[in-house]
PDB file as gemmi writes it, atoms N, CA and C in Angstrom:
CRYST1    1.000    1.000    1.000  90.00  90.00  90.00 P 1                      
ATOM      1  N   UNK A   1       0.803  -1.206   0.000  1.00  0.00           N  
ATOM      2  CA  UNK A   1       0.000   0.000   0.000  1.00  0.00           C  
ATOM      3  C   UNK A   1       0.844   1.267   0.000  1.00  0.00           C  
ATOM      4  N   UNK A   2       2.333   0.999   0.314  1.00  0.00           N  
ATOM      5  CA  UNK A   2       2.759   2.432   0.801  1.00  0.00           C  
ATOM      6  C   UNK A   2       3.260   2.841  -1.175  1.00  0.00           C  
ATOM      7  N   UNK A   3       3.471   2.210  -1.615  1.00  0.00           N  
ATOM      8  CA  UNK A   3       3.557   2.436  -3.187  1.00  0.00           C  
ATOM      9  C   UNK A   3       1.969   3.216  -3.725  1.00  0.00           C  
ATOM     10  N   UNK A   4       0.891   3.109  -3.246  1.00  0.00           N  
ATOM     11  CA  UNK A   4      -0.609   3.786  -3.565  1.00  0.00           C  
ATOM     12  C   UNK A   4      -0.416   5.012  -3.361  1.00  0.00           C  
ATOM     13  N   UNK A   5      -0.040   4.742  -2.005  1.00  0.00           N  
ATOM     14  CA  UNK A   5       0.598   6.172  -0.925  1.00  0.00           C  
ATOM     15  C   UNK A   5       0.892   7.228  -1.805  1.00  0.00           C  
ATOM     16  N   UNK A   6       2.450   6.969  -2.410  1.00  0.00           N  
ATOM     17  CA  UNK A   6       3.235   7.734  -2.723  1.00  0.00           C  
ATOM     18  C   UNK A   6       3.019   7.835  -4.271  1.00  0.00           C  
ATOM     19  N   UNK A   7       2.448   7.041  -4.484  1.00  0.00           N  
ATOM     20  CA  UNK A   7       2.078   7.421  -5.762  1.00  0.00           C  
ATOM     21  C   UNK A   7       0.952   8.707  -6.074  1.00  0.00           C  
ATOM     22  N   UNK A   8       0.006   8.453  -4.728  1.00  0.00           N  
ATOM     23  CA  UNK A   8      -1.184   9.945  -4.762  1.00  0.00           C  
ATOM     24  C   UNK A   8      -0.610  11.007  -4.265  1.00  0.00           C  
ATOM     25  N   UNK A   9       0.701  10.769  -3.358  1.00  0.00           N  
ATOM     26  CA  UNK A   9       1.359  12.376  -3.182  1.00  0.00           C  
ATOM     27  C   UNK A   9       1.913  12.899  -3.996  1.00  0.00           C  
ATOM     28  N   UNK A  10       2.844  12.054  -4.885  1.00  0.00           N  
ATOM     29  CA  UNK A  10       3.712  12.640  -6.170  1.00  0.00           C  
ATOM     30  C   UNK A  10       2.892  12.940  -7.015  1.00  0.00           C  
ATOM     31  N   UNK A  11       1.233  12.816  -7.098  1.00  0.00           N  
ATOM     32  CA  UNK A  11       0.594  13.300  -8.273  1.00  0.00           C  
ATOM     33  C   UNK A  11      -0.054  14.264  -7.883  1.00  0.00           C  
ATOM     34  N   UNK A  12      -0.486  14.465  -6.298  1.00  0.00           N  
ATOM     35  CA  UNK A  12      -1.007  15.505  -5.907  1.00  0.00           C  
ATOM     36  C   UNK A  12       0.208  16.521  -5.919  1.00  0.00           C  
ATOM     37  N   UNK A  13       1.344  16.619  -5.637  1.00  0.00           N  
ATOM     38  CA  UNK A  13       2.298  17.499  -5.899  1.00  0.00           C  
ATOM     39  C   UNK A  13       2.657  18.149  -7.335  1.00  0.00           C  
ATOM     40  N   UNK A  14       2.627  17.066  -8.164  1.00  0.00           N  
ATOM     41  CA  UNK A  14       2.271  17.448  -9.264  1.00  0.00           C  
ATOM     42  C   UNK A  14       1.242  18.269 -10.224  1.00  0.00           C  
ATOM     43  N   UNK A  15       0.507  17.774  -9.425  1.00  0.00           N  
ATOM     44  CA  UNK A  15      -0.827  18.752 -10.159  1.00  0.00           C  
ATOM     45  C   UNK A  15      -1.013  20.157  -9.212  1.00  0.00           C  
ATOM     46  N   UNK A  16      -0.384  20.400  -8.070  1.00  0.00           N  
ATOM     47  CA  UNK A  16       0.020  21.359  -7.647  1.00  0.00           C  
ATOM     48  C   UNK A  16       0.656  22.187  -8.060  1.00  0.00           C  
ATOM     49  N   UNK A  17       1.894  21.804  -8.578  1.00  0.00           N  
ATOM     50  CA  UNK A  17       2.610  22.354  -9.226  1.00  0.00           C  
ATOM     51  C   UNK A  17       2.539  23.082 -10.445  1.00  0.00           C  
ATOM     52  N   UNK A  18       1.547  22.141 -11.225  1.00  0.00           N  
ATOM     53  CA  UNK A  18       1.180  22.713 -12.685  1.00  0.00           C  
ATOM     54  C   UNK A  18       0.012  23.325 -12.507  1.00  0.00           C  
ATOM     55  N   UNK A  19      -1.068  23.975 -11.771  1.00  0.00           N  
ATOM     56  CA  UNK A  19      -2.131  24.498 -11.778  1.00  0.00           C  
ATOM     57  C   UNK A  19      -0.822  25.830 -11.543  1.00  0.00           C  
ATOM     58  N   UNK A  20      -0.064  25.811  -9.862  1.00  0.00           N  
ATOM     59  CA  UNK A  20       0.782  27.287  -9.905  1.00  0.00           C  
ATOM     60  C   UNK A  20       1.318  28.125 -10.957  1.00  0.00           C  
ATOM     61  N   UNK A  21       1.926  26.694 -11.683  1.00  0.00           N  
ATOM     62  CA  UNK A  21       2.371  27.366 -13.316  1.00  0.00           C  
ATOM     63  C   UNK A  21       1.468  28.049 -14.164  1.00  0.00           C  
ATOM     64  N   UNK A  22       0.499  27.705 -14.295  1.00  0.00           N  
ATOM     65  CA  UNK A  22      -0.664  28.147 -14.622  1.00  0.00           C  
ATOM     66  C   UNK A  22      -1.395  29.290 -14.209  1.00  0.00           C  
ATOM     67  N   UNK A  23      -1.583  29.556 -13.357  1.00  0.00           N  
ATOM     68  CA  UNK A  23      -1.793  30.685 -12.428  1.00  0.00           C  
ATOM     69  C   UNK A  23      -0.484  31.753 -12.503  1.00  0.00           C  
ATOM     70  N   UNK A  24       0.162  31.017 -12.438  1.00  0.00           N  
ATOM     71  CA  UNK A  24       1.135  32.505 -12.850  1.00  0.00           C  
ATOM     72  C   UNK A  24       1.103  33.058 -14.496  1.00  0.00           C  
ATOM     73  N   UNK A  25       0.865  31.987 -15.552  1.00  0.00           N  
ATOM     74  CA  UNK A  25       0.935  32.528 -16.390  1.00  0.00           C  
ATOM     75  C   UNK A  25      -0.446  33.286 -16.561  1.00  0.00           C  
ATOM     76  N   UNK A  26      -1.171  33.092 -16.213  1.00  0.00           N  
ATOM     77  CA  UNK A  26      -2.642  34.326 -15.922  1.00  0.00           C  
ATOM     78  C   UNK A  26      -2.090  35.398 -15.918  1.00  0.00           C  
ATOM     79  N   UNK A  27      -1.367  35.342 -14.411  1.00  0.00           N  
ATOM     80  CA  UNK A  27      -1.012  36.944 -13.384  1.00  0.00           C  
ATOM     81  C   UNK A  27      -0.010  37.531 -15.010  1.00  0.00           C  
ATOM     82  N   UNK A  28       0.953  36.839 -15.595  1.00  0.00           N  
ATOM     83  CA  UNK A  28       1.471  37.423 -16.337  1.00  0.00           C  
ATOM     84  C   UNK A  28       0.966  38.186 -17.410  1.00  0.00           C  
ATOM     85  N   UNK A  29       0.404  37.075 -18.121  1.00  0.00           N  
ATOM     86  CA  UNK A  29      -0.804  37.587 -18.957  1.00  0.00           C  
ATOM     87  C   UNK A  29      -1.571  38.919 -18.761  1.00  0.00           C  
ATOM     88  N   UNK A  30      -1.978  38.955 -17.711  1.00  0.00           N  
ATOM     89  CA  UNK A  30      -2.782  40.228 -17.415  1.00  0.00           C  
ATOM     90  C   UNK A  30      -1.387  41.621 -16.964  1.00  0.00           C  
ATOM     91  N   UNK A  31      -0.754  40.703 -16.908  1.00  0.00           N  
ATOM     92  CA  UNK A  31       0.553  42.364 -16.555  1.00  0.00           C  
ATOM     93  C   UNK A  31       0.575  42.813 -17.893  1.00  0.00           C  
ATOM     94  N   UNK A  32       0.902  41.955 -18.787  1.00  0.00           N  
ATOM     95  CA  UNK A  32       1.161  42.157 -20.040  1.00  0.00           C  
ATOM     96  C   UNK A  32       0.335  43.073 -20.860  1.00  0.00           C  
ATOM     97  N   UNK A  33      -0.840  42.675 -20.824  1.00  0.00           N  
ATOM     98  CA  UNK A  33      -2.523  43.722 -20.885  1.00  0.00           C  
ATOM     99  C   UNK A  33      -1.907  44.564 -20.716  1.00  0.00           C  
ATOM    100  N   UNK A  34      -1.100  45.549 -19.586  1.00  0.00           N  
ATOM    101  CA  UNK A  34      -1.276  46.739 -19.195  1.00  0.00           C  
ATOM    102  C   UNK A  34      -0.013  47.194 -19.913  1.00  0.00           C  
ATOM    103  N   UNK A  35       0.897  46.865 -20.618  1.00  0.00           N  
ATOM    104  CA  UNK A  35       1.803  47.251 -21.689  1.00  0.00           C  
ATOM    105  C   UNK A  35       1.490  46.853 -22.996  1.00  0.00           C  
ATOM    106  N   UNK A  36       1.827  47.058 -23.912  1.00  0.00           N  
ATOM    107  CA  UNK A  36       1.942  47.033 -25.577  1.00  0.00           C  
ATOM    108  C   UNK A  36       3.138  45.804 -25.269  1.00  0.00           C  
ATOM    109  N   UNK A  37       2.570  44.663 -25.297  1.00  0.00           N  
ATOM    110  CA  UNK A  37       3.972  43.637 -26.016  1.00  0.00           C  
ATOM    111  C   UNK A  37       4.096  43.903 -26.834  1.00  0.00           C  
ATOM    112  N   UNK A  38       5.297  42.936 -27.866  1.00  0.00           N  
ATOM    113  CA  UNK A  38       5.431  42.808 -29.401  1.00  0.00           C  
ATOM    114  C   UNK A  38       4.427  41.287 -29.382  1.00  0.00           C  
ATOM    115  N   UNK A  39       3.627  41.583 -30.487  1.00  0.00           N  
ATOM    116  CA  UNK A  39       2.871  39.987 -30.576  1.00  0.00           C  
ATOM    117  C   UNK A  39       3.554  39.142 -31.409  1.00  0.00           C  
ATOM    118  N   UNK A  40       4.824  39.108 -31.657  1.00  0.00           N  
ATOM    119  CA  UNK A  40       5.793  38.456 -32.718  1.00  0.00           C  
ATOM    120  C   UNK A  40       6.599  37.822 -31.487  1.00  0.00           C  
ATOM    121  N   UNK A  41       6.776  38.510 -30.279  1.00  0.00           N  
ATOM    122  CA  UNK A  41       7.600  37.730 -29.717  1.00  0.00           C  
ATOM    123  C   UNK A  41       7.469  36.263 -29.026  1.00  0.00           C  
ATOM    124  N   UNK A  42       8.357  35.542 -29.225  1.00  0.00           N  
ATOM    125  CA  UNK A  42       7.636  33.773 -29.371  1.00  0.00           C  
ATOM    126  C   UNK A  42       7.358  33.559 -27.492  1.00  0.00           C  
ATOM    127  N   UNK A  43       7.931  34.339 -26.733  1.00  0.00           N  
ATOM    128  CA  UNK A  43       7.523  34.268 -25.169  1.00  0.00           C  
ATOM    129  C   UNK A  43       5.974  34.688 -25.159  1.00  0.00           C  
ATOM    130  N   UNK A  44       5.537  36.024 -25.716  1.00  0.00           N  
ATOM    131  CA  UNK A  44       4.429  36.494 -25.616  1.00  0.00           C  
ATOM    132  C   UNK A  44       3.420  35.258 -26.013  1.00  0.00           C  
ATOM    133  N   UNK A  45       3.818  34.981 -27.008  1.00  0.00           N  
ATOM    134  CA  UNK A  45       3.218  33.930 -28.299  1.00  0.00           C  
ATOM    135  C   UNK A  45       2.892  32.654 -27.392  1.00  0.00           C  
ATOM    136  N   UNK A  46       4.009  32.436 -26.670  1.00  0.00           N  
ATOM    137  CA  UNK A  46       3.545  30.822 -26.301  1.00  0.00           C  
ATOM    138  C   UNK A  46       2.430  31.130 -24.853  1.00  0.00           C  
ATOM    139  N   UNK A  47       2.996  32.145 -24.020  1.00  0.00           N  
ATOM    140  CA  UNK A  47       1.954  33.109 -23.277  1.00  0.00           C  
ATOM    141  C   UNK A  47       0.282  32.704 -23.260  1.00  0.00           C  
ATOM    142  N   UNK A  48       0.143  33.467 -24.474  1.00  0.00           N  
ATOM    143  CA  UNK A  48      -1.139  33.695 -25.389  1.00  0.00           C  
ATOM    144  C   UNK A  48      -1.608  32.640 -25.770  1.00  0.00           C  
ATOM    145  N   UNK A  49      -0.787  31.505 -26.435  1.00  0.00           N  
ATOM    146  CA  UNK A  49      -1.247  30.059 -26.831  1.00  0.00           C  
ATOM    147  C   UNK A  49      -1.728  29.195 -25.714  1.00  0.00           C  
ATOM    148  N   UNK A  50      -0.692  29.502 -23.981  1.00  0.00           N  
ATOM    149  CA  UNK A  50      -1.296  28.764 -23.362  1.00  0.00           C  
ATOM    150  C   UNK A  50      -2.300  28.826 -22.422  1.00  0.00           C  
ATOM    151  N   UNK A  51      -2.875  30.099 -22.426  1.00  0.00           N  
ATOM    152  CA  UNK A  51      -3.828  30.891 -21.692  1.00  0.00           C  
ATOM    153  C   UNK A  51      -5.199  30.823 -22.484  1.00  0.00           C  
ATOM    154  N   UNK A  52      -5.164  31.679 -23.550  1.00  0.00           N  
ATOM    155  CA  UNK A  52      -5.873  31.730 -24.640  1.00  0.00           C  
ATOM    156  C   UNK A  52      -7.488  30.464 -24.480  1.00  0.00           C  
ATOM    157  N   UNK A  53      -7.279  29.514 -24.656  1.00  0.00           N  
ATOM    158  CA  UNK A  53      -8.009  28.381 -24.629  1.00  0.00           C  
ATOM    159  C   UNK A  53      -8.753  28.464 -23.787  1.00  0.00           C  
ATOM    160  N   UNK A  54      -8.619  28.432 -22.103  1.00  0.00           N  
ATOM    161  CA  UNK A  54      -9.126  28.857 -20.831  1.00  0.00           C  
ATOM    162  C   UNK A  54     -10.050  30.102 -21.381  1.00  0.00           C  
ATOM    163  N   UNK A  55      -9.476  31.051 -21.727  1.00  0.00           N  
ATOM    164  CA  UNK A  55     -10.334  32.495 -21.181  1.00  0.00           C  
ATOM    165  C   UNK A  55     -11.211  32.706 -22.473  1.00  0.00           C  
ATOM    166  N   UNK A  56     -10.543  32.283 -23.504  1.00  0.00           N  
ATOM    167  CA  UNK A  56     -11.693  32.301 -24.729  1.00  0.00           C  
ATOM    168  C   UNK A  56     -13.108  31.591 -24.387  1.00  0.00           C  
ATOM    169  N   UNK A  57     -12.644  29.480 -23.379  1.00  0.00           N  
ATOM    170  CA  UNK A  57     -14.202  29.559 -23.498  1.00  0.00           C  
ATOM    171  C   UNK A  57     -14.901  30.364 -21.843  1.00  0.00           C  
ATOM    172  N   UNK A  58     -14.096  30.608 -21.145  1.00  0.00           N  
ATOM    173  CA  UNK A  58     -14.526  31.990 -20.236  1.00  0.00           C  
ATOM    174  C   UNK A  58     -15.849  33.058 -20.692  1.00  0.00           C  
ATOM    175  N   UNK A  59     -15.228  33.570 -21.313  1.00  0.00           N  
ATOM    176  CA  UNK A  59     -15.613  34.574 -22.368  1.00  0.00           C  
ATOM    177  C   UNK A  59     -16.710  34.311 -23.182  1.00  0.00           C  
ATOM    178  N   UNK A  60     -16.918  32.908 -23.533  1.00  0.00           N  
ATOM    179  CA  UNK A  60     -18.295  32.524 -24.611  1.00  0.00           C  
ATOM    180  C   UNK A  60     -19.345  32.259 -23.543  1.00  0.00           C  
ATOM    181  N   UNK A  61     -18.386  31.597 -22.184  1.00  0.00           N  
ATOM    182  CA  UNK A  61     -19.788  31.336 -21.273  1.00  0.00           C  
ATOM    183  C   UNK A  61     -20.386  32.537 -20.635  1.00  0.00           C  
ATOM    184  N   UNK A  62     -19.245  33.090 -19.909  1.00  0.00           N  
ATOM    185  CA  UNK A  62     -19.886  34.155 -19.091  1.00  0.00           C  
ATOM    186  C   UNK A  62     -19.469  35.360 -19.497  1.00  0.00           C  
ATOM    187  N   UNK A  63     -20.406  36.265 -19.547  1.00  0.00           N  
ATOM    188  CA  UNK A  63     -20.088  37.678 -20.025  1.00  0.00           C  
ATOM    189  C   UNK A  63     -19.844  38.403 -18.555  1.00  0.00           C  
ATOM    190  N   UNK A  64     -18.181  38.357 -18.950  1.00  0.00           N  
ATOM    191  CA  UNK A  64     -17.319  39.061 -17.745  1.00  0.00           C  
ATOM    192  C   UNK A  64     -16.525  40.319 -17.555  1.00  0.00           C  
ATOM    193  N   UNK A  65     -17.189  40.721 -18.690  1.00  0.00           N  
ATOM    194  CA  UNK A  65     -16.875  42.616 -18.597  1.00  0.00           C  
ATOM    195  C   UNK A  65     -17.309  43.670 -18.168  1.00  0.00           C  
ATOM    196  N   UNK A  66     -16.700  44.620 -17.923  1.00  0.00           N  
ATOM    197  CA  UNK A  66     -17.132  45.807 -17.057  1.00  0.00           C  
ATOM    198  C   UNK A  66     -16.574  46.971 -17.457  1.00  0.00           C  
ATOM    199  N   UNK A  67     -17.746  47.410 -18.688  1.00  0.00           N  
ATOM    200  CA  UNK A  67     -16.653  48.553 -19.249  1.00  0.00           C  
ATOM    201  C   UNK A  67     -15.427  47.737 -20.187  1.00  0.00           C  
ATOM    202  N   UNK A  68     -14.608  48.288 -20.042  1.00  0.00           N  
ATOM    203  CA  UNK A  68     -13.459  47.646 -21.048  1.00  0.00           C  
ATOM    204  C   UNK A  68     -12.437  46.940 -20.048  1.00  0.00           C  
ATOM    205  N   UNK A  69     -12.630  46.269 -18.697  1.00  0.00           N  
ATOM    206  CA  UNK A  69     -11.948  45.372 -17.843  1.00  0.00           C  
ATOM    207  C   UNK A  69     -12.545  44.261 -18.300  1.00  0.00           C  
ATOM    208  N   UNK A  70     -12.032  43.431 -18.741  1.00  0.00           N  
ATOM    209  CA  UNK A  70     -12.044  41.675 -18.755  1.00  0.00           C  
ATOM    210  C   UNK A  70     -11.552  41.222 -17.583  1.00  0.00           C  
ATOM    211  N   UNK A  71     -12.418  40.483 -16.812  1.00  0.00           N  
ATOM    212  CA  UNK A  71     -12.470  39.976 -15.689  1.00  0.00           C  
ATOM    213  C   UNK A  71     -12.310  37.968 -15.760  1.00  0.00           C  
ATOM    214  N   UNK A  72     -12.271  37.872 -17.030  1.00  0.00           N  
ATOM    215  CA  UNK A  72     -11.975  36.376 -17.277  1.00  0.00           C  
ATOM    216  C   UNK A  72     -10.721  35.920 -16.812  1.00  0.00           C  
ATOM    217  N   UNK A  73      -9.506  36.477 -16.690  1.00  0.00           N  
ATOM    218  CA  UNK A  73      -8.327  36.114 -16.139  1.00  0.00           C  
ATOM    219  C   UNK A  73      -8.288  36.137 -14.334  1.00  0.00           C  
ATOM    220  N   UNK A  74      -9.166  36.969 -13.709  1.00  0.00           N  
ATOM    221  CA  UNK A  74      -9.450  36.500 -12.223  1.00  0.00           C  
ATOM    222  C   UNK A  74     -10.284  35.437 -12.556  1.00  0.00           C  
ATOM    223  N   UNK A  75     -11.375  35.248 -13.004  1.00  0.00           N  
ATOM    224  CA  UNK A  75     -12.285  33.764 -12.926  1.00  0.00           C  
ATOM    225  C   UNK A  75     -11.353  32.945 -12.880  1.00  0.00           C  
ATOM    226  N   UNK A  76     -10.629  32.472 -13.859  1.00  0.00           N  
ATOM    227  CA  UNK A  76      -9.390  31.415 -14.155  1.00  0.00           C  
ATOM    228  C   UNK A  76      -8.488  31.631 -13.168  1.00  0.00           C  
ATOM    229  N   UNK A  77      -8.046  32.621 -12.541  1.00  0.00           N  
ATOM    230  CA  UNK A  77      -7.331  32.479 -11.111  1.00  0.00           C  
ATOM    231  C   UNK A  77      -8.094  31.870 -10.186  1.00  0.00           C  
ATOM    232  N   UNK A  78      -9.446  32.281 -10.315  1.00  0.00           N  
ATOM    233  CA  UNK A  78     -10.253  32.095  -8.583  1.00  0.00           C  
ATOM    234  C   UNK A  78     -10.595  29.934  -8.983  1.00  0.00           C  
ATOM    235  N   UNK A  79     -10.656  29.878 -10.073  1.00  0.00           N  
ATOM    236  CA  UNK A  79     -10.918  28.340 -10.538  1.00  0.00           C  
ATOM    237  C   UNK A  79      -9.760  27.605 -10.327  1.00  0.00           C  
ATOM    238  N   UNK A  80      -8.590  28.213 -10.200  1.00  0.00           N  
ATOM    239  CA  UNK A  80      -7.241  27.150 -10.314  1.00  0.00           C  
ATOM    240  C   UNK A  80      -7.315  27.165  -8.466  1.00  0.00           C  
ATOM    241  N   UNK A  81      -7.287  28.022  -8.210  1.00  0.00           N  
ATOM    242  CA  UNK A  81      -7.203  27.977  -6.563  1.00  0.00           C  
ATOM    243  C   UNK A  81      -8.393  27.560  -5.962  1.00  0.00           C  
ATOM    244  N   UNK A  82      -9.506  27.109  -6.641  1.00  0.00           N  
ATOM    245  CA  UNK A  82     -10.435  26.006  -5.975  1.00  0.00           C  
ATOM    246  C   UNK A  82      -9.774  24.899  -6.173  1.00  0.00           C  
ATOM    247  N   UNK A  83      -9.324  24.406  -7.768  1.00  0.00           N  
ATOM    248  CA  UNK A  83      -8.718  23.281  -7.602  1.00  0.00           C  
ATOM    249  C   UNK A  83      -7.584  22.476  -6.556  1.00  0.00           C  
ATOM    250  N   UNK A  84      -6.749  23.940  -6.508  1.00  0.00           N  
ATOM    251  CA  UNK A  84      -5.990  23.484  -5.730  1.00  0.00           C  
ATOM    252  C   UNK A  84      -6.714  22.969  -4.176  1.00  0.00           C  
ATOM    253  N   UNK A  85      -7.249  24.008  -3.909  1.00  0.00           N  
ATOM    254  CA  UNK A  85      -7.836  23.517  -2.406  1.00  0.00           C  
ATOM    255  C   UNK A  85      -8.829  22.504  -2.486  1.00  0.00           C  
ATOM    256  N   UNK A  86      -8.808  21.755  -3.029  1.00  0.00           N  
ATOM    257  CA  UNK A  86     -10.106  21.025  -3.741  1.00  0.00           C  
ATOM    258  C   UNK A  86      -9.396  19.511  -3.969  1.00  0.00           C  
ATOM    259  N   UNK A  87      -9.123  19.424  -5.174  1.00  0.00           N  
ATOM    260  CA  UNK A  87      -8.458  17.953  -5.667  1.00  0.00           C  
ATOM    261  C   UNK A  87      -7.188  18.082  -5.516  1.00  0.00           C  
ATOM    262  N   UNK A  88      -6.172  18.855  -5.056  1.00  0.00           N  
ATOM    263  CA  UNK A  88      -5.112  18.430  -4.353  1.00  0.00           C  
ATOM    264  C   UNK A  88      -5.067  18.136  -3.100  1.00  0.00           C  
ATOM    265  N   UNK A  89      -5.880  18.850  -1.970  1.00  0.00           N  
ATOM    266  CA  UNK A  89      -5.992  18.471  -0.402  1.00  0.00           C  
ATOM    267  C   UNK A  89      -7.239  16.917  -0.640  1.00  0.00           C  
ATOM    268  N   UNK A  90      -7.697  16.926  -1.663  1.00  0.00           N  
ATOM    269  CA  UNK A  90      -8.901  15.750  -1.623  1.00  0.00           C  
ATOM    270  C   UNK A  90      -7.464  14.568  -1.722  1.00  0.00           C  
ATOM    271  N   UNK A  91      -6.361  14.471  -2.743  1.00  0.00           N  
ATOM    272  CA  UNK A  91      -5.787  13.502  -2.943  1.00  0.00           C  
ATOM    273  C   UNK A  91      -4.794  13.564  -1.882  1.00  0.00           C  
ATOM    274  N   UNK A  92      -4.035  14.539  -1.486  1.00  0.00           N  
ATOM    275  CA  UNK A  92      -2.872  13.961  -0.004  1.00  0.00           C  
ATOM    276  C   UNK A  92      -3.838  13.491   1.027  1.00  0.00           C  
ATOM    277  N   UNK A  93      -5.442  14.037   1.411  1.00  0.00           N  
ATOM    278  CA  UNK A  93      -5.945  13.394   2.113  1.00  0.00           C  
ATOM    279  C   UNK A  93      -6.312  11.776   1.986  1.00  0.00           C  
ATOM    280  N   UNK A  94      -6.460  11.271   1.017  1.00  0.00           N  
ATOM    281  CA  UNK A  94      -6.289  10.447   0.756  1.00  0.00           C  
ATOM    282  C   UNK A  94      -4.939   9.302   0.627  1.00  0.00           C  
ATOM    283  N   UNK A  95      -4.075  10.079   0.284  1.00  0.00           N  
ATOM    284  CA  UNK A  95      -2.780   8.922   0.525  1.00  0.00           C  
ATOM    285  C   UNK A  95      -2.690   9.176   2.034  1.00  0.00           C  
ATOM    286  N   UNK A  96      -2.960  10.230   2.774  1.00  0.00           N  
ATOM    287  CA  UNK A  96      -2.209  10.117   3.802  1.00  0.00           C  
ATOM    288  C   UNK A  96      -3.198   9.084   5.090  1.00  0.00           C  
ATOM    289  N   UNK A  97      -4.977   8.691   4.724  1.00  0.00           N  
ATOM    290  CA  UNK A  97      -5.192   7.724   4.945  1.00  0.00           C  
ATOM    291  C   UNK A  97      -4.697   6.783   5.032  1.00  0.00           C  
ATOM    292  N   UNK A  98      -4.369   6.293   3.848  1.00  0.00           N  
ATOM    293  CA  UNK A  98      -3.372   4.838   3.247  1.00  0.00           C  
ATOM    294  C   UNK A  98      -3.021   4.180   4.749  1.00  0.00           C  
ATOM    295  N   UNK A  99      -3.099   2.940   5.228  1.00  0.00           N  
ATOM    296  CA  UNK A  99      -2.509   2.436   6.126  1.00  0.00           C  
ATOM    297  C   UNK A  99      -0.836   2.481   5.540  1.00  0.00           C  
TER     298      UNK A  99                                                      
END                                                                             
């Protein structure tokens, strides 16, 4: 069992890890908003490619503007940090059951 164990912490750490990544590239994203990038540049680019997807269908579901603030990049923050508190404390609680 202790192999179950450690197998649900290394994935709950994992998926910890990559929601943070994620969440930061939001916070970036939205810094970025408040300057003129270059949209040629391949950082911006991959940025945009990996955000993009999230807030586009954001955006088709819920109409999250106010004035000319897009508020879809907090939704997608406030959603990654349910997850986290959510199905990552659901899975260490669970391995750490584990006899």
């Amino acid at each position: 069992m202790f192999v179950a164990k450690n197998l649900l912490t290394a994935l709950a750490t994992v998926i910890d890890y990559a929601l943070w990544a994620y969440m930061w590239a939001f916070i970036i994203r939205a810094v970025l908003s408040w300057v003129s990038p270059d949209p040629y540049n391949p950082i911006v680019r991959a940025l945009y490619s990996v955000t993009e997807p999230v807030l586009s269908f954001l955006r088709r579901k819920l109409p999250l503007f106010a004035g000319s603030i897009d508020f879809s990049p907090m939704v997608a923050i406030l959603a990654i940090l349910f997850l986290q508190r959510f199905v990552v404390r659901t899975l260490l609680d669970l391995a750490m059951r584990m006899p």
